[in-house]
C-alpha positions as CSV (number, residue, x, y, z in Angstrom):
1,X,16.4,23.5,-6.7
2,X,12.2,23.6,-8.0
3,X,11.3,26.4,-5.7
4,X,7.5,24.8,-6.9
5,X,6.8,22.0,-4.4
6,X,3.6,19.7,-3.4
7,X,2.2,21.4,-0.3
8,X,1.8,19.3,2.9
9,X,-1.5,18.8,4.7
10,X,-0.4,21.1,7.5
11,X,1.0,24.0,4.8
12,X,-2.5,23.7,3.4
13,X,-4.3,24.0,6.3
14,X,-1.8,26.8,7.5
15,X,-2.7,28.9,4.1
16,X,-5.9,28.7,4.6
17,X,-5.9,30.0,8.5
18,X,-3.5,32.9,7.5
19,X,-6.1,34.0,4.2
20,X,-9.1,33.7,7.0
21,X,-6.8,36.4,9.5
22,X,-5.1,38.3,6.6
23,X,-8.7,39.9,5.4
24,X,-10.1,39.4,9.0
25,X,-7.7,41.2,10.7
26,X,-4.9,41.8,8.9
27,X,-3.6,44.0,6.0
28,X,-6.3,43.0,3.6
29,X,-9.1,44.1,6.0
30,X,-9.3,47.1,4.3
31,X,-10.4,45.2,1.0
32,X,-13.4,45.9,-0.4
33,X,-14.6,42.6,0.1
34,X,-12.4,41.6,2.7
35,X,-15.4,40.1,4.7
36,X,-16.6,37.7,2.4
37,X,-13.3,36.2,1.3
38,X,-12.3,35.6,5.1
39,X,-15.9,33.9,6.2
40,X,-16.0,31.9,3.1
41,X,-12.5,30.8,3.9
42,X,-13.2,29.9,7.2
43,X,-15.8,27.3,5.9
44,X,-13.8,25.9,2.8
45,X,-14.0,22.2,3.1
46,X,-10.7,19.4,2.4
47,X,-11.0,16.6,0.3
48,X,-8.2,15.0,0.9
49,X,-6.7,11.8,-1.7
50,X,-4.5,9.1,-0.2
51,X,-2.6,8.4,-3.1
52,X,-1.3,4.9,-1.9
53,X,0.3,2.6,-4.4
54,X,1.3,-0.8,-3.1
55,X,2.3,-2.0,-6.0
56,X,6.6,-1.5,-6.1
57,X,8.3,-0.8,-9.1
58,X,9.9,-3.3,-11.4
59,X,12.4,-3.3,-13.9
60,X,12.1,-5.4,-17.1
61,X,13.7,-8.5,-15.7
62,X,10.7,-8.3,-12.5
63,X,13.6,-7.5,-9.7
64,X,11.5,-5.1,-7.1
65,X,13.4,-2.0,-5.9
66,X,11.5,0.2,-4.1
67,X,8.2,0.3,-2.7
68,X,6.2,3.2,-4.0
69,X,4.2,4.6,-1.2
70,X,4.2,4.3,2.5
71,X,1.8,1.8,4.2
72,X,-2.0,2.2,4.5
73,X,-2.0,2.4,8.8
74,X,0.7,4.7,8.4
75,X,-1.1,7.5,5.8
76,X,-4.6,7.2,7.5
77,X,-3.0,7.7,10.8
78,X,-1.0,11.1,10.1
79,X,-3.4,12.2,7.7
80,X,-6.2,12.1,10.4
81,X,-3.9,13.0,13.3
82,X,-3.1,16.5,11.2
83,X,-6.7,17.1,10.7
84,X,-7.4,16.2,14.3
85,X,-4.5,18.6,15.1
86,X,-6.2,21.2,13.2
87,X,-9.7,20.8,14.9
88,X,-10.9,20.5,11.1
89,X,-12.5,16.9,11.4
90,X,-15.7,18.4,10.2
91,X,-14.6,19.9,7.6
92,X,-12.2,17.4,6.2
93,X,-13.1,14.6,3.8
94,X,-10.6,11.0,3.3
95,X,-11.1,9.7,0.1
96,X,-8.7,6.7,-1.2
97,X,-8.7,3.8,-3.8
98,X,-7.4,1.8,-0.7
99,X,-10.4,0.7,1.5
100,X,-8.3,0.0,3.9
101,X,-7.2,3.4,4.9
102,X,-10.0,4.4,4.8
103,X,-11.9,1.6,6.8
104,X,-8.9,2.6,9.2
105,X,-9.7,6.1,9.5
106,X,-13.7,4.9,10.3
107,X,-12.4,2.8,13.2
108,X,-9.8,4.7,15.2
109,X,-10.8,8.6,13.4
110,X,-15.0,8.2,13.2
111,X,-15.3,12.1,13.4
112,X,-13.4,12.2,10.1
113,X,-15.8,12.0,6.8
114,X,-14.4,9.0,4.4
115,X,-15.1,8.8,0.8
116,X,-14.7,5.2,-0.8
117,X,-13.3,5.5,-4.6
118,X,-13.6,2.8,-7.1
119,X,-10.8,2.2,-9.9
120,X,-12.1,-0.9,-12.3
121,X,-9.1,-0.6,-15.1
122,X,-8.2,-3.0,-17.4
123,X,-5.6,-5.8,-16.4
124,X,-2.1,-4.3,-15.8
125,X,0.0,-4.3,-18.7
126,X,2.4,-7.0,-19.7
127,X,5.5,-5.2,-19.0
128,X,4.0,-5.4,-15.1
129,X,4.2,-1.9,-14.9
130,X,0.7,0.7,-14.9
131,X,0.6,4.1,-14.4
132,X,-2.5,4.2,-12.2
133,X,-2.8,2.3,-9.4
134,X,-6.7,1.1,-9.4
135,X,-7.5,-0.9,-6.4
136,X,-9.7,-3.5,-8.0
137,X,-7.2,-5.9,-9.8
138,X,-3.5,-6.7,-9.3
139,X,-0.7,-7.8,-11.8
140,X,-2.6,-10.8,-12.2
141,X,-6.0,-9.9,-12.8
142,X,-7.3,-10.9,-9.1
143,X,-8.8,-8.8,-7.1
144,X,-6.4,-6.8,-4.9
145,X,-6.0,-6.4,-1.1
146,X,-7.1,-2.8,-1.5
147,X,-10.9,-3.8,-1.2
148,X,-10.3,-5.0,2.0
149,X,-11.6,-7.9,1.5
150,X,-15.0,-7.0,-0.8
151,X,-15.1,-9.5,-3.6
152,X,-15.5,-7.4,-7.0
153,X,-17.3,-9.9,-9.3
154,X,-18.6,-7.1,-11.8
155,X,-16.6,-6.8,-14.2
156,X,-19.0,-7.9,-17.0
157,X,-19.7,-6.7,-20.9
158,X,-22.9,-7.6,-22.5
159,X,-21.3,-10.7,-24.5
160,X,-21.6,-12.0,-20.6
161,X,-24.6,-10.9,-19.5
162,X,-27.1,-9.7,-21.7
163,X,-28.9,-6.5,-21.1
164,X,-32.3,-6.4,-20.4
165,X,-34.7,-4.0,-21.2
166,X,-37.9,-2.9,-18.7
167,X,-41.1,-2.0,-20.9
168,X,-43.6,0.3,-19.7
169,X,-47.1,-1.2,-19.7
């Protein structure tokens, strides 16, 4: 077994509140600079990914068999509901590809900070299969439910539209 494993959210958060009372009040008080450590733990912020990937895996004949990530409602709901937990909504950031987590966690979580991220990649290869999940095309080249709904009509090169150049007068 890996004894090296992804943290959770909680584990995190659980690090960080034992480092704040080890040098507070705990064995490393007596380190030299046990008091700066501890207060500049206690105001580390968490900017925290979603990592969603709707998209499922395929094998080379198309046939889906699994999904890759859990829904969007279900992520932005424990995510916030462990930051809640943690009375660290001011000091915790949501940032996803998927709007619609975090248009989720604006409506039901508003003390939690959201961060919108934009992934305009190239159209998904043709064995159907990318590595990065970007939330602005699917497998087809449309736009993906991942915006939530915002049309994404930029994806122009100067052969479309020209550049234009201001001049100072």
């Amino acid at each position: 077994m890996d004894p090296y494993v992804i943290p959770t959210l909680q584990q995190m958060f659980d690090f960080v509140a034992f480092y704040v009372d080890y040098y507070k009040k705990g064995l490393g008080v007596s380190h030299p600079e046990a008091t700066p450590r501890w207060q500049n733990a206690k105001q580390v912020r968490f900017n925290i990914e979603t990592k969603l990937n709707p998209r499922s895996d395929q094998d080379k004949q198309g046939v889906v068999y699994k999904e890759q990530t859990v829904g969007f409602e279900q992520m932005a709901d424990t995510l916030a509901q462990v930051i809640i937990n943690n009375r660290l909504a001011e000091r915790a950031t949501i940032q996803s590809f998927d709007f619609r987590s975090t248009l989720r966690v604006q409506a039901h979580f508003p003390e939690i900070h959201t961060s919108y991220l934009i992934g305009d990649f190239p159209k998904v290869p043709a064995d159907g299969y990318a590595e990065h999940g970007d939330n602005v095309q699917d497998e087809n080249g449309q736009n993906t439910p991942w915006l939530a709904g915002l049309s994404w009509p930029y994806r122009v090169t100067v052969r479309d539209q020209l550049c234009k150049k201001q001049r100072r007068i």
